[in-house]
C-alpha positions in Angstrom: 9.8 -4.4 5.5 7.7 -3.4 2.9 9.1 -5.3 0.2 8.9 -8.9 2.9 4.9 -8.0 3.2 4.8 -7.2 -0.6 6.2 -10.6 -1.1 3.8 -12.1 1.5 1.3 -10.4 0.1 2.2 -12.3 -3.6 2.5 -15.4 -2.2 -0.7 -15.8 -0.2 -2.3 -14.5 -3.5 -0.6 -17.1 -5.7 -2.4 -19.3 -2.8 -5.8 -17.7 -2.9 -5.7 -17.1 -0.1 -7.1 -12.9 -0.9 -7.8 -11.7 2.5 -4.4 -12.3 3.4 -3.2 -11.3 0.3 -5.1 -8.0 0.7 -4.2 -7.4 4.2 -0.4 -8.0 3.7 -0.8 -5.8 0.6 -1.9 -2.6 2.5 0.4 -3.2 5.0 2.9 -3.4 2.4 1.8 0.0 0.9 1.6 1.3 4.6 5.2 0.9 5.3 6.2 2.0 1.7 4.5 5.2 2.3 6.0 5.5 5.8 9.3 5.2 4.3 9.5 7.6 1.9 7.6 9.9 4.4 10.4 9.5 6.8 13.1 10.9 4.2 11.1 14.0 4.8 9.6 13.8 7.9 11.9 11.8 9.6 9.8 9.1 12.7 5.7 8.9 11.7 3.9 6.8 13.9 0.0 7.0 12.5 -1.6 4.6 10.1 -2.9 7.7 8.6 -0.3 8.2 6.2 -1.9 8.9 2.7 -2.8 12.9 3.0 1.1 13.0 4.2 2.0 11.0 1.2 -0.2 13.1 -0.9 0.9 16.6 0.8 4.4 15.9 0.2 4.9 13.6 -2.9 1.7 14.7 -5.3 3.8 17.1 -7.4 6.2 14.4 -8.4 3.7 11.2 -8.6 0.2 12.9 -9.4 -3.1 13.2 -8.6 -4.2 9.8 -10.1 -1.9 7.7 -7.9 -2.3 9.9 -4.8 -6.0 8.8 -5.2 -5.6 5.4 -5.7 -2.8 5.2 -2.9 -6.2 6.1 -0.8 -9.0 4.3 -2.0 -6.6 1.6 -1.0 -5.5 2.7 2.1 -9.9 3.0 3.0 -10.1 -0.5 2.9 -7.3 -1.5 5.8 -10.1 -2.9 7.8 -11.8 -4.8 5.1 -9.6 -7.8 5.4 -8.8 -8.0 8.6 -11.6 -8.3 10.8 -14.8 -10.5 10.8 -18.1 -9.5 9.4 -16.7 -7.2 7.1 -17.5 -8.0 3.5 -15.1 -10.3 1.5 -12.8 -8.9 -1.0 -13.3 -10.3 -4.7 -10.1 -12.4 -6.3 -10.0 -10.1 -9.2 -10.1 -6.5 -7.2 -6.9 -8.0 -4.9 -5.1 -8.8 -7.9 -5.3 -5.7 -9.7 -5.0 -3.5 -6.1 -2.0 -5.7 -5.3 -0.1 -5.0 -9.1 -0.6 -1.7 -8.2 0.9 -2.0 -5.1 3.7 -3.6 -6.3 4.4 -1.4 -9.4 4.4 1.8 -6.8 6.6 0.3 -4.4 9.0 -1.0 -7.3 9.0 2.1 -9.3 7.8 5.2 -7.4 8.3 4.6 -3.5 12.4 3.4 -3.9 12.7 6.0 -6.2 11.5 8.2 -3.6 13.9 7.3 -1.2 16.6 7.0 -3.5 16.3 11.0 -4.2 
């Protein structure tokens, strides 16, 4: 499921359409996280899944990424709901490459292992 909001999230920003791009983004990174969570976890049910992520998965991916995985994950809300200040083109382009690179190359990896 991941991947399917991933490419959502691609598509709607190929559109510029960036609140939806955002939004499907996070979501994206949401249920990447939940997966490789759930190889050691088994069933999560929370939203709150980066200090998981970051308990269990730091050693192998760093502190650098576990941070940014979260200064993501902060702005869940930011897209989604009215009144809440727009996102800007360029931030959802560069959140969402690094979204995609992570998913690609470090949460399938995860699960692979």
């Amino acid at each position: 499921m991941s991947e399917k909001y991933l490419s959502a999230a691609l598509a709607n920003l190929e559109q510029e359409l960036y609140e939806p791009a955002m939004s499907n983004g996070i979501h994206a990174l949401e249920l990447g996280l939940k997966a490789a969570l759930y190889t050691i976890m088994g069933d999560i049910k929370t939203h709150n899944v980066g200090g998981p992520f970051g308990k269990h998965f730091r050693d192998k991916i760093g502190d650098d990424i576990c941070r940014k995985v979260n200064q993501i994950l902060i702005h869940y809300n930011l897209p989604r709901y009215p009144g809440q200040e727009m996102v800007e083109p360029d931030d959802v382009e560069r959140e969402l490459k690094f979204i995609k690179e992570l998913i690609e190359n470090i949460i399938l990896d995860l699960i692979d292992k």
